[in-house]
C-alpha atoms as one frame of an Amber mdcrd trajectory, in Angstrom:
protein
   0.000   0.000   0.000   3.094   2.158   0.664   4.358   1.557  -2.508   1.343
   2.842  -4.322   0.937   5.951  -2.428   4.929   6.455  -2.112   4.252  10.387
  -3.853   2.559  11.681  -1.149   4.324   9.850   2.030   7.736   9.814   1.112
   7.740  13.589   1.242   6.146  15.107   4.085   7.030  12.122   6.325  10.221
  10.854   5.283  11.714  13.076   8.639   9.893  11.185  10.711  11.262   7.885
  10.275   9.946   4.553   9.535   6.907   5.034  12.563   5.477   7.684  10.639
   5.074   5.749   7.375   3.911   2.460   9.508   1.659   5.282  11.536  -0.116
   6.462   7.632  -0.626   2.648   7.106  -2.786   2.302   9.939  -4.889   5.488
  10.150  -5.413   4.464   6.009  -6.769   1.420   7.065  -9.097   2.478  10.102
 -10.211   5.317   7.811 -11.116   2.052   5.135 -13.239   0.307   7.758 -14.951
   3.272   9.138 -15.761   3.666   5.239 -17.168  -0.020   5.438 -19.247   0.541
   9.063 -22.161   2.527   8.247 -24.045   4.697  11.361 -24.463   2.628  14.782
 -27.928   1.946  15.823 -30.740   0.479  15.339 -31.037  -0.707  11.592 -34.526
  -1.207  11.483 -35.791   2.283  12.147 -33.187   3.953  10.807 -30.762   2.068
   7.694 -34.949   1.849   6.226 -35.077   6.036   6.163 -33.312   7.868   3.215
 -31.836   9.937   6.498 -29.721   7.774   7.656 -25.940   8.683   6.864 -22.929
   6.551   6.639 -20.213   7.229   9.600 -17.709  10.202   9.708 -14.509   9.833
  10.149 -13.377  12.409  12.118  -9.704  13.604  14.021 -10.784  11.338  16.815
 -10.707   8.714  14.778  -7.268   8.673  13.300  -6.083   9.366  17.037  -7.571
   6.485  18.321  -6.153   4.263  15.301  -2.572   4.914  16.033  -2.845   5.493
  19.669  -3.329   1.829  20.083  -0.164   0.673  18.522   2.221   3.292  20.268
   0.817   4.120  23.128   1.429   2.128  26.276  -1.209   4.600  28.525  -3.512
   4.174  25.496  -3.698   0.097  25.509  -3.539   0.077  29.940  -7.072   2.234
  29.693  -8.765   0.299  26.878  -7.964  -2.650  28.212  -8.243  -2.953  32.067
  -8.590   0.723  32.957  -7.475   2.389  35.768  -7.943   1.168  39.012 -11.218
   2.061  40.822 -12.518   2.925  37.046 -13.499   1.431  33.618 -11.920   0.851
  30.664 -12.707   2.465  27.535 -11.708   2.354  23.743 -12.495   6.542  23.014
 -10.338   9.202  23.579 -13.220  11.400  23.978 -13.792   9.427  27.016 -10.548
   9.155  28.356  -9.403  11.394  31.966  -7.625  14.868  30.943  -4.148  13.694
  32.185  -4.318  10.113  30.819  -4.893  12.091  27.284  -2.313  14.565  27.222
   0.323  11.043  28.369  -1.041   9.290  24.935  -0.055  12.525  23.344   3.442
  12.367  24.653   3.862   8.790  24.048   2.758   9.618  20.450   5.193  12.088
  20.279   7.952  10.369  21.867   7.693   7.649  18.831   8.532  10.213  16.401
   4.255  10.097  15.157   2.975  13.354  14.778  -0.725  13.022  14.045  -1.571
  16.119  12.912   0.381  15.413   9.475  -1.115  12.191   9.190  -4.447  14.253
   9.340  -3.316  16.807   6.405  -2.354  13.711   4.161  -5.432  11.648   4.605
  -8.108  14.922   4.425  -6.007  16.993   2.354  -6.077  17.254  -1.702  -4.969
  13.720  -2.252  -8.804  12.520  -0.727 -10.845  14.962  -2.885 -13.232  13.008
  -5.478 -11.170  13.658  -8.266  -8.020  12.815  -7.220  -5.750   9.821  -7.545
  -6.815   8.022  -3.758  -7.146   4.809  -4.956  -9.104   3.389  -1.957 -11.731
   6.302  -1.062 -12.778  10.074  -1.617 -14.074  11.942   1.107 -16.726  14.610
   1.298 -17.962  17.353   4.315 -21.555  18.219   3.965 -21.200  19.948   7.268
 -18.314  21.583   8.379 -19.001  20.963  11.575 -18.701  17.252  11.794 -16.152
  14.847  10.320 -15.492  13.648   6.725 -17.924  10.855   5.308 -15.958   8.170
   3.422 -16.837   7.000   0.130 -14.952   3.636  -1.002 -13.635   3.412  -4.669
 -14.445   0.300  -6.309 -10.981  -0.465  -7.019  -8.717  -3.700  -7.229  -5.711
  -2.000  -5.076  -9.185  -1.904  -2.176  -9.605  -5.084  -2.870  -6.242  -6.164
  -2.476  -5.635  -3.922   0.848  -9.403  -5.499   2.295  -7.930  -9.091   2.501
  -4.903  -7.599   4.296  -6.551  -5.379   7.057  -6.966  -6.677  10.373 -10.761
  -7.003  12.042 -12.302  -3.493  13.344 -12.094  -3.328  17.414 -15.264  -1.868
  16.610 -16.415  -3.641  14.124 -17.075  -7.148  16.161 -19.087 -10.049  14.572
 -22.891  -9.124  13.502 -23.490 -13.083  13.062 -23.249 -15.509  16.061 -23.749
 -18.864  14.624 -25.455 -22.073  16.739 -22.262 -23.638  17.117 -19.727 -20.203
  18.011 -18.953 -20.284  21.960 -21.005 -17.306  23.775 -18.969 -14.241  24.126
 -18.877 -12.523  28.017 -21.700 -10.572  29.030 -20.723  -7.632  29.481 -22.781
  -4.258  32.312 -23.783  -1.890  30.105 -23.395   2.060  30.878 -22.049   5.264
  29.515 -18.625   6.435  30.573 -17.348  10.506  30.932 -13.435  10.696  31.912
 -13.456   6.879  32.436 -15.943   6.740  34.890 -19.500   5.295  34.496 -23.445
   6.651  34.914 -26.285   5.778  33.711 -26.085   1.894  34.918 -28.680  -0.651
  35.875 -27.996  -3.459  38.082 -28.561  -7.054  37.296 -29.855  -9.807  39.556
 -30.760 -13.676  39.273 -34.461 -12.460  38.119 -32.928 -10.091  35.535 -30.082
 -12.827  34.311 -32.868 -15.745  34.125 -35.268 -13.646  31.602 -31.992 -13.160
  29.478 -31.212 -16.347  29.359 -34.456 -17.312  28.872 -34.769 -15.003  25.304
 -30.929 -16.122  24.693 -32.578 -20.082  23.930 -34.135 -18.359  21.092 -32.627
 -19.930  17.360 -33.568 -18.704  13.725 -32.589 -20.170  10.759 -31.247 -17.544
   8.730 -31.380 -18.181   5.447 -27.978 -17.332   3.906 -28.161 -17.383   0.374
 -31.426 -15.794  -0.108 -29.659 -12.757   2.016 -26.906 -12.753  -0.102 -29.194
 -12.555  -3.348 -30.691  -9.219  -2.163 -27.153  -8.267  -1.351 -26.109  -8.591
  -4.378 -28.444  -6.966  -6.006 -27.986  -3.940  -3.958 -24.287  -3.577  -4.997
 -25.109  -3.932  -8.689 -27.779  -1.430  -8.439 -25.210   1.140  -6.510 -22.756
   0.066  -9.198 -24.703   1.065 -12.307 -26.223   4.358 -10.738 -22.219   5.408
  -9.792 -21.451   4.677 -13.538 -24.537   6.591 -14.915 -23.486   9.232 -12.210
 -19.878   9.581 -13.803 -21.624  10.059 -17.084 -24.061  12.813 -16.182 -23.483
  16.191 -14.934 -24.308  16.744 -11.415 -27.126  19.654 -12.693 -28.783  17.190
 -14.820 -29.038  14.326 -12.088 -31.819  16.330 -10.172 -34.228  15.620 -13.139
 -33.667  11.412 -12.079 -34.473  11.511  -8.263 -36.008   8.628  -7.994 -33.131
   6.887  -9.658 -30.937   8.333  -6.784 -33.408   7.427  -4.031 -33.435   3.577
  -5.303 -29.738   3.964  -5.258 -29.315   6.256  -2.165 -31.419   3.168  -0.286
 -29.266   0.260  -1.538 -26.065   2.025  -0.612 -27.736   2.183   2.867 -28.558
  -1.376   3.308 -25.422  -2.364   1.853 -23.587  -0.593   4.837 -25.828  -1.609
   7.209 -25.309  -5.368   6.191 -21.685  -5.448   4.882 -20.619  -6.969   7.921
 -23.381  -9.753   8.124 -21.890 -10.836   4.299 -18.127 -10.470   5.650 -19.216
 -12.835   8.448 -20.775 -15.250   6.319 -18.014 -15.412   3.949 -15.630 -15.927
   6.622 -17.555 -18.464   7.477 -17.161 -20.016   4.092 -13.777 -19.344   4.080
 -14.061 -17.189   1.447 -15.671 -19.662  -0.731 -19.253 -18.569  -2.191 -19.956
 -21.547  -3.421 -19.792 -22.979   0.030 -22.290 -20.585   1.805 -24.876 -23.042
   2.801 -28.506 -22.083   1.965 -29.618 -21.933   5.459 -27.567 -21.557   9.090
 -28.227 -21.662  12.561 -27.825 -18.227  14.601 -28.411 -17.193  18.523 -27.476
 -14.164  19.751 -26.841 -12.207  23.496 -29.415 -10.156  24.908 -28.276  -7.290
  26.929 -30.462  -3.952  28.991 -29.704  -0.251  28.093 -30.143   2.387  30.427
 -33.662   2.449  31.124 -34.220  -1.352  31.115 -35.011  -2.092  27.813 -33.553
  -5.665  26.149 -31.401  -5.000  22.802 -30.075  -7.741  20.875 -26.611  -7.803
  20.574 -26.112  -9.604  17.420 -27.536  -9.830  13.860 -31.153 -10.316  14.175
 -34.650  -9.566  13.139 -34.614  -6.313  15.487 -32.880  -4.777  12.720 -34.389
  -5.601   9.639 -37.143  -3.882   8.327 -40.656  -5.528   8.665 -42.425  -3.452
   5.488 -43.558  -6.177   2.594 -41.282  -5.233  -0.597 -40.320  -8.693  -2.024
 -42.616 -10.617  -3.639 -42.056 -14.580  -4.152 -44.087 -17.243  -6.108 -45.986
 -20.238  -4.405 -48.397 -22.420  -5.671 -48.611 -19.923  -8.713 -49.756 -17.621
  -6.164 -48.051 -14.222  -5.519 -46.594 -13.697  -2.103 -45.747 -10.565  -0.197
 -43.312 -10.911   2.024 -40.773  -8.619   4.016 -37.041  -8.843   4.873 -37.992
 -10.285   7.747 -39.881 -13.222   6.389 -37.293 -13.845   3.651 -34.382 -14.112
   5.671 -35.289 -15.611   9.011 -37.343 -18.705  10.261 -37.322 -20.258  13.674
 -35.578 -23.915  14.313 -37.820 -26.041  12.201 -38.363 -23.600   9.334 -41.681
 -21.975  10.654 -41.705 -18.499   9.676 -43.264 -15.727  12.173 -46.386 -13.806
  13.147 -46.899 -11.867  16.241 -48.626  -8.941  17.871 -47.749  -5.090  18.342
 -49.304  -3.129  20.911 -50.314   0.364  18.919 -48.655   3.580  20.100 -47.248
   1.478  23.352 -45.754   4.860  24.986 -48.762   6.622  24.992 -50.843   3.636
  25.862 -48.962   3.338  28.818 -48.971   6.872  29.980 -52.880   6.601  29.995
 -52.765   4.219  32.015 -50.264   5.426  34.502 -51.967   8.795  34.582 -55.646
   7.476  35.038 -56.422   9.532  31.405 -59.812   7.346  30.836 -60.378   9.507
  28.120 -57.192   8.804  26.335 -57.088   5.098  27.164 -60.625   4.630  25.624
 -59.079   6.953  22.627 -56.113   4.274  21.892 -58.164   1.134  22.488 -59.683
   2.468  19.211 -59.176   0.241  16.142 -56.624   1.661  13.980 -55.818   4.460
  15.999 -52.731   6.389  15.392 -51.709   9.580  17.663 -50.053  11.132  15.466
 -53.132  10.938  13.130 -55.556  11.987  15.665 -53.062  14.729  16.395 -53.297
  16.293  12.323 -56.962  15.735  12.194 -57.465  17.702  15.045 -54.590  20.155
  14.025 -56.707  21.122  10.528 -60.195  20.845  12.672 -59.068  23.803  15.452
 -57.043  25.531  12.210 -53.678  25.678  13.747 -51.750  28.412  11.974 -49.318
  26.910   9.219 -47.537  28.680   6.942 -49.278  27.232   4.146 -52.494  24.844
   4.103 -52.153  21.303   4.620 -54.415  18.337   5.097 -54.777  15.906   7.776
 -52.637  13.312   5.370 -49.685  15.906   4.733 -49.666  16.923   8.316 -49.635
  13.398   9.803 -45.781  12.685   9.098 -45.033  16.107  11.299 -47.246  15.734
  14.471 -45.533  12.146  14.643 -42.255  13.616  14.731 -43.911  16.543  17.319
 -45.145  13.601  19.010 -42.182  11.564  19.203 -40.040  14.737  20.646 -42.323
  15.734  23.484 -42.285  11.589  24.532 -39.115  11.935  24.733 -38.155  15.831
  26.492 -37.915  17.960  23.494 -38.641  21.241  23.539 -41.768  23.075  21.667
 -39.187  25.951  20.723 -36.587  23.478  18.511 -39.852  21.942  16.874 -40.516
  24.931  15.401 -37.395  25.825  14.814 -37.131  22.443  12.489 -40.040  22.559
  10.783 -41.216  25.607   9.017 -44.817  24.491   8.595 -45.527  25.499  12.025
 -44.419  29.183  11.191 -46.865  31.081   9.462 -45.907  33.727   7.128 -43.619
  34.176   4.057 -39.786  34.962   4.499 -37.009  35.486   2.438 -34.359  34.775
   5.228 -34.431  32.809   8.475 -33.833  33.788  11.757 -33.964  37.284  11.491
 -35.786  39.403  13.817 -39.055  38.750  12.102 -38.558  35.028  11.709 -37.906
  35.083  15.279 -41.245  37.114  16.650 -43.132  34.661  14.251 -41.395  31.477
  15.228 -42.406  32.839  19.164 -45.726  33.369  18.273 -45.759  29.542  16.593
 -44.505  28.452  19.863 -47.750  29.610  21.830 -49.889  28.580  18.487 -48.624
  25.445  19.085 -48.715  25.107  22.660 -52.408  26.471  22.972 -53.441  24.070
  20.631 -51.789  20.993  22.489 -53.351  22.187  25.828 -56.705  22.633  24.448
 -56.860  18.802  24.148 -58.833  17.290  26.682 -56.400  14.733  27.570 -53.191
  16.663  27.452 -54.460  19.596  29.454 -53.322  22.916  30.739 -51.156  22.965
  34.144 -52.815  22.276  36.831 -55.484  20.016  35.402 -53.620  16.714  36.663
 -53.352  15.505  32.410 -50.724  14.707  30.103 -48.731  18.320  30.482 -48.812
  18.089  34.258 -46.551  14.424  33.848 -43.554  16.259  31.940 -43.559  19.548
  34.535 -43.979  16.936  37.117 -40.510  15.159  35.717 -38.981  18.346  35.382
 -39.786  18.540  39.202 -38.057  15.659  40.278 -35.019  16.146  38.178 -34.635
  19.305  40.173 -35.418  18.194  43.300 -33.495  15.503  42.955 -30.481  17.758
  42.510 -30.861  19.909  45.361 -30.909  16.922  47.726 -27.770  15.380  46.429
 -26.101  17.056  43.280 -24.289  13.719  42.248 -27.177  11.252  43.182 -29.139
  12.076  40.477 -32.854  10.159  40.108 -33.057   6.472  40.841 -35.934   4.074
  40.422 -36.409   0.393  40.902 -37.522  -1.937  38.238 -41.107  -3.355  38.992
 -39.873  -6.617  37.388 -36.499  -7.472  39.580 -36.422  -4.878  41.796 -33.041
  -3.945  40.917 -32.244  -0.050  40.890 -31.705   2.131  37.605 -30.271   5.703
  37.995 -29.260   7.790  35.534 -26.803  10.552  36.442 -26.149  12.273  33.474
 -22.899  14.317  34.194 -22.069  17.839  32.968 -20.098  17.774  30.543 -17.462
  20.052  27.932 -15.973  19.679  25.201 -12.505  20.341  25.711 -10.125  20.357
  22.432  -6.563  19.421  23.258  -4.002  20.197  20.187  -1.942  17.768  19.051
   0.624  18.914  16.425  -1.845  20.679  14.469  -4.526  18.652  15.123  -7.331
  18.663  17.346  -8.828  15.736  19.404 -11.765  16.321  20.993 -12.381  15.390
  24.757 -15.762  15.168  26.842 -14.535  16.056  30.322 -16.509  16.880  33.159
 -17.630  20.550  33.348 -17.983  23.268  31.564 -17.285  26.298  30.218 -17.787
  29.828  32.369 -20.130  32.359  30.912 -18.299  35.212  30.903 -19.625  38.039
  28.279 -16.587  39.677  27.966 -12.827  38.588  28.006 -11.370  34.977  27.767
 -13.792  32.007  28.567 -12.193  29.478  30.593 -13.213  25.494  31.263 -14.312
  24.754  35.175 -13.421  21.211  36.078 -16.161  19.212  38.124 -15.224  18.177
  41.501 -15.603  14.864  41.920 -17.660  13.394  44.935 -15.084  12.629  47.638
 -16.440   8.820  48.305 -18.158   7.638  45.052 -15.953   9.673  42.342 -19.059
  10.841  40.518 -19.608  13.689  38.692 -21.928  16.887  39.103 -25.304  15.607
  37.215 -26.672  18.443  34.713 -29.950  19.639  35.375 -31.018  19.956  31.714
 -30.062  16.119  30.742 -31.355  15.042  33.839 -34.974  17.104  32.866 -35.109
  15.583  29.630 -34.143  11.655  30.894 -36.394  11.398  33.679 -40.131  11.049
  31.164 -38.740   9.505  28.589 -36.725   6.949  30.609 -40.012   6.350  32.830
 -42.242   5.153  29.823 -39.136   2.820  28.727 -38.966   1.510  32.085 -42.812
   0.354  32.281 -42.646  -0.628  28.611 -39.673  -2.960  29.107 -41.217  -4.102
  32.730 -44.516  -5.080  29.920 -42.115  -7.180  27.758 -40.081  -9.336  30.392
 -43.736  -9.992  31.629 -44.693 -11.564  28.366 -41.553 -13.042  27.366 -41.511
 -14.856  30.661 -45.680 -15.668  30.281 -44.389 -17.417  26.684 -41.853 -19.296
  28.460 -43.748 -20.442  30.789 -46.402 -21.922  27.567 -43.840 -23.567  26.385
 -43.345 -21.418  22.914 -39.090 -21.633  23.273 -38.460 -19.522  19.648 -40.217
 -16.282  20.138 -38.470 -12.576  19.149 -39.057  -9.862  21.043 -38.883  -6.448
  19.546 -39.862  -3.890  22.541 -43.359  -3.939  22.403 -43.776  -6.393  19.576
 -43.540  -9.912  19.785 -43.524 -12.915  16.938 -43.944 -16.628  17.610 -43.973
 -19.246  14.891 -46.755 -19.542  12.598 -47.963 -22.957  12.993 -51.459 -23.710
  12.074 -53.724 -26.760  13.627 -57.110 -27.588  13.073 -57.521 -24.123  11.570
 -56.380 -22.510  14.493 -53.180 -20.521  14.446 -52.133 -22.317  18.221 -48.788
 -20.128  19.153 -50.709 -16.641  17.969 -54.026 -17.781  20.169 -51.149 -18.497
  23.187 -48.793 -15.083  22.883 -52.607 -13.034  22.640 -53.800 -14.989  25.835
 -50.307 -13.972  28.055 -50.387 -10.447  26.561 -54.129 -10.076  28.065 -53.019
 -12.152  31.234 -50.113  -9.869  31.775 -52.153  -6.569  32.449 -52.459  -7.171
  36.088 -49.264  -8.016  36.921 -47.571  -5.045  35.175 -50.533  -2.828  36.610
 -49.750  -3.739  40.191 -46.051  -3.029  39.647 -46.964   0.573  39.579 -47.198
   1.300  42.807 -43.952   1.248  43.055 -43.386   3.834  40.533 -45.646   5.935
  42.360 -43.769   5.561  45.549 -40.573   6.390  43.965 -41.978   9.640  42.388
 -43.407  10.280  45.668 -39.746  10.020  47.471 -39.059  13.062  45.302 -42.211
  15.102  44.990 -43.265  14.882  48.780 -44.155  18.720  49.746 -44.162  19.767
  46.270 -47.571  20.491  44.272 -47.604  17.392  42.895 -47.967  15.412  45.674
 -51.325  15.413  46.183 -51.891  14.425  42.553 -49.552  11.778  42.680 -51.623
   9.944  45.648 -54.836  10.715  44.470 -53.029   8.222  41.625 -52.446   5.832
  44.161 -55.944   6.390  45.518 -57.241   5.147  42.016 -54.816   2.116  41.485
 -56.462   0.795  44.460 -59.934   1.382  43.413 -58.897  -0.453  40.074 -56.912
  -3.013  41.554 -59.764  -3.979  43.809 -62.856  -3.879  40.426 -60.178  -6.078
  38.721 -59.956  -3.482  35.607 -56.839  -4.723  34.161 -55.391  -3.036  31.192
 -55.854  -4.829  28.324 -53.680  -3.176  25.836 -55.093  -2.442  22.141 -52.765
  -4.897  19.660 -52.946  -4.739  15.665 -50.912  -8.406  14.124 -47.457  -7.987
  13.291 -47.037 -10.787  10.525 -43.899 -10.649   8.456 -45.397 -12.172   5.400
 -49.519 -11.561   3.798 -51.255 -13.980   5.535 -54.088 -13.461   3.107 -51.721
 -14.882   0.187 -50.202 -17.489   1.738 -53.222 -19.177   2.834 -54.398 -18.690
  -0.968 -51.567 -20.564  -1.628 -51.757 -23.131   0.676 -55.423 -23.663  -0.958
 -54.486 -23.709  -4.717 -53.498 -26.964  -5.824 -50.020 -28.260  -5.714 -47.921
 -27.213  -8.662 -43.994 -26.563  -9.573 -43.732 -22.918  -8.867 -40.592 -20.926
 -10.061 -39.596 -17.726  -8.254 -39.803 -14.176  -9.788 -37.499 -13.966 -12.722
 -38.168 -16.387 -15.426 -36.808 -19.167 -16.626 -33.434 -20.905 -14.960 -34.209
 -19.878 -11.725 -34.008 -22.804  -8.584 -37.377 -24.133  -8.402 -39.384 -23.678
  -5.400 -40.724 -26.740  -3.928 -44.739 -27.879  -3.419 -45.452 -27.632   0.149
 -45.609 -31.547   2.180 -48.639 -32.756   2.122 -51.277 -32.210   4.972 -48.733
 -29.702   6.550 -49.270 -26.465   4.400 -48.114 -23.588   7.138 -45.424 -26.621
   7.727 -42.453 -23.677   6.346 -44.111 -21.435   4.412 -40.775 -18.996   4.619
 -38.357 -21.916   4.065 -40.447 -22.353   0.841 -40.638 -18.525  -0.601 -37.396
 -17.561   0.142 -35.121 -20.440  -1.942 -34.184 -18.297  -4.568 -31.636 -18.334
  -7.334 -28.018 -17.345  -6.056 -26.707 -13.980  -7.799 -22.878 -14.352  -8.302
């Protein structure tokens, strides 16, 4: 790789001796496999949007990559940390002292990372130069570069040579692979943690209890639609190369088509890497099916994440379409690529608009919880209809249908402690008027005065309320409240509450935090420490460490993070205390392959005597469930109580209690409004389960593998197993 690039290192870092050149190498090849990660996160909800953006690579970055092969203080923190803390891979992470020794250590070794920096972002990385690996482009300047591979043979060549990602760990855990550590979970500022949860038998049991769970994932099928995602990126980048930029705008839904199979391809890049390896490089050898698991773990308000590849983050929207009986299927991702044990694909049940399902029933809103039982009820729905009914002020008119896809992001935001001011602020509809520029001094009296539009029109629903009224708006002041009372009575403890499932106590703690950029031969790595900057009008600002608690070590919590955690992380809490509930009520009928996405669940689709038996069973626990999760909220009231006792919400708050009783003793248990989540058309397959048995050949003419007639007397046998054999693309 040296010797192709030799123009561009041999001059600049020919002074610095042989670890400069080895230093290039490695910040070329972490820059490479940053290129090849896509965004972090959930893959389902976001690799499906057009949004979603492929991972920066930023100063941090190329840092981190050589900090780990020179620095001593570097490799001591990542690996075991310091004593009385926790290790850590970032930089951004690390303690101010332990950063500025990597820096010296770097130095010390003759690698001076701020010319690394100017080589790799410099001229030589434009689009039209002569990188042979990858171009890189800044939308913002804000943020980092975003790395765009070159479909080159010298890539090729340098892919089989790199070592595997620290970060970029295995997406596929087959049947037979040994199960990696379980690892606590919990944020980290200046290697020290917040935001834990604790674990205890109860909480280790219902792990390993959704941890017996297998799929068959069906390998070659996957790698069919992965393949055809790369050829369709291929030919648009081609046609791109041919046509001006200018004229491209006129073919947008060519780039959308393209735009979304560049984003599954980085979102499942590592899934084909895995099952190649698996192969041993051999295509030929990838089998059609194989036999996955994965580790569950909790996040920070309680909630159970897969860890590995698995259905939680592929889409569940119906946009393949496979042949069966001479019968046209619709299926989904989901459906095509995963089956439990014995082939059976999956149907389930989703509980509609869970987070505000739950908060009327927490908040005694019989109004709203009569609203949501409601077939086909959305919120956010509800929310434009009654939007263009009251004739909110929008800057131009809009119907209920146009307006729906805002008041769900509105929606989402005040679930989860946004503020009505930065709603606005992001979407112009709610600011009524015509302007030529934003944020002038107009724009800002009319984005005010969309602020109070907005607001009035929220209160003036019956259910939400105006303060005071003991609704919807009086819940999010009410967190507010205990995030500040809770930091006058200890400014480190910040909120705790226990888990109505184990018992086991979750606190977050959010720190204050500043970003602090320390220099590092012309470059600048940026470092999260605890504190923040003084607010001084005038003259020099300077950065005010935090003190650290003199027994624990922790860090001042910030009010504002702590405001905006409190809500949000409450609804998660009861939601995921709803979900262990059911995944345990399935265990206990016997159903052992059953996913679990939040608050939807999917159990195999096996039909007898015309009666879909495992669907009948997961509706029965999730109805059989409602008291036991509505008795666990007493507790939550008691733990609000511990922090709203002599404020005005206390008398609200056991007038709450007052009416759990009275419930609790009529035996009105919740029973939650669920719509089917099925990952394939049930009305087409059981039309093709009734036509008669014929050879069927999937979409795309003749030479394609034949799909085989379903057994005889077992037609929902493996309906999956039978639409998804489809012809391998090489």
């Amino acid at each position: 790789m040296l010797r192709v690039a030799r123009d561009w290192v041999l001059g600049p870092l020919v002074r610095h001796g042989p670890a400069a050149r080895q230093a290039l190498t490695v910040a070329l090849a972490r820059c490479i496999q940053v290129g090849e990660e896509g965004m972090p996160g959930d893959q389902r909800t976001r690799a499906a949007q057009s949004r979603r953006k492929r991972r920066t690579f930023s100063q941090n970055h190329c840092f981190e990559a050589v900090a780990v092969k020179w620095s001593r203080t570097f490799n001591a923190v990542a690996e075991d940390g310091r004593p009385g803390l926790v290790p850590t891979t970032k930089i951004s992470m690390f303690r101010h002292d332990d950063a500025l020794e990597v820096r010296r250590q770097l130095l010390a070794v003759g690698v001076r990372v701020g010319d690394l920096w100017k080589i790799i972002a410099g001229d030589w990385s434009k689009e039209a130069s002569t990188n042979p690996f990858f171009y890189l482009t800044r939308p913002n300047p804000k943020l980092g570069f975003r790395v765009h591979l070159r479909n080159t043979a010298q890539l090729e060549e340098l892919r089989r040579l790199l070592p595997p990602s620290p970060e970029q760990s295995r997406r596929l855990l087959f049947d037979t692979d040994p199960w990696p550590h379980r690892v606590d979970r919990y944020s980290i500022c200046a290697e020290r943690p917040f935001n834990g949860v604790e674990e205890n038998e109860t909480i280790v049991a219902l792990l390993e209890t959704m941890e017996r769970t297998r799929l068959q994932f069906h390998a070659r099928c996957f790698l069919a639609d992965y393949w055809q995602w790369a050829r369709t990126v291929e030919r648009v980048e081609q046609w791109k190369r041919r046509i001006p930029y200018k004229r491209r705008m006129r073919f947008a839904r060519r780039m959308r088509v393209a735009r979304r199979a560049s984003i599954q391809l980085d979102a499942f890049r590592q899934v084909a890497l895995d099952l190649f390896q698996q192969a041993r490089g051999d295509i030929d050898a990838v089998p059609e099916t194989v036999l996955i698991k994965t580790r569950v773990f909790r996040d920070q308000e309680g909630r159970y994440h897969a860890q590995h590849f698995w259905p939680q983050y592929v889409g569940n929207k119906r946009t393949q379409i496979a042949r069966l009986n001479g019968v046209t299927v619709s299926v989904s991702q989901r459906a095509a690529w995963f089956t439990d044990r014995d082939g059976h694909t999956f149907a389930g049940y989703d509980v509609s608009s869970s987070q505000t399902q739950i908060l009327a029933v927490l908040l005694d809103l019989a109004d709203l919880e009569e609203l949501t039982r409601q077939r086909g009820f959305k919120i956010y729905h509800y929310l434009a209809e009654q939007a263009v009914a009251t004739r909110l002020p929008l800057a131009r008119p809009l119907s209920a249908a146009d307006l729906a896809p805002v008041m769900k992001d509105l929606w989402t935001r005040i679930l989860y402690g946004g503020r009505l001011r930065e709603i606005v602020r992001d979407h112009d509809v709610f600011v009524p008027g015509t302007f030529k520029k934003k944020f002038t001094k107009r724009y800002n009296a009319a984005m005010r005065t969309a602020e109070r539009s907005l607001r009035d029109f929220l209160e003036s629903i019956p259910w939400y309320g105006k303060p005071g009224e003991r609704k919807l708006s009086d819940f999010f002041r009410a967190s507010e409240e205990v995030a500040r009372v809770a930091k006058e009575k200890d400014i480190y403890a910040g909120v705790t509450f226990t888990d109505p499932f184990a018992g086991t106590a979750i606190r977050w703690n959010p720190p204050r935090r500043g970003r602090w950029r320390m220099n590092c031969s012309g470059m600048q790595v940026a470092l999260k420490l605890p504190g923040g900057w003084s607010r001084k009008k005038k003259g020099k600002r300077t950065f005010v460490d935090a003190v650290e608690h003199p027994v624990t070590g922790d860090y001042p919590v910030s009010a504002q993070k702590l405001k905006q955690a409190v809500a949000p992380g409450l609804i998660h809490l009861l939601d995921a205390h709803f979900n262990a509930l059911v995944i345990r009520g399935l265990e206990k009928a016997g159903i052992v392959d059953s996913v679990a996405l939040h608050d939807c669940w999917a159990v195999p689709w096996v039909v007898e005597a015309g009666v879909m038996r495992h669907q009948q069973e997961l509706r029965d626990v999730v109805r059989a469930v409602g008291q036991e999760w509505l008795e666990g909220l007493g507790q939550v009231y008691t733990d609000l109580l511990c922090y709203l006792e002599a404020s005005p919400f206390e008398p609200w708050i056991r007038w709450l209690q007052v009416r759990l009783e009275e419930r609790k003793a009529a035996q009105d248990w919740p029973d939650f409004r669920v719509d089917p989540a099925l990952w394939a058309d049930p009305a087409d397959l059981i039309r093709a389960m009734e036509a008669p048995p014929r050879a069927n050949v999937s979409p795309g003419g003749e030479g394609n593998t034949p799909i085989p007639t379903a057994p005889p007397g077992d037609g929902f046998r493996s309906p999956t197993q039978i639409l998804t054999q489809r012809k391998e693309v090489n």
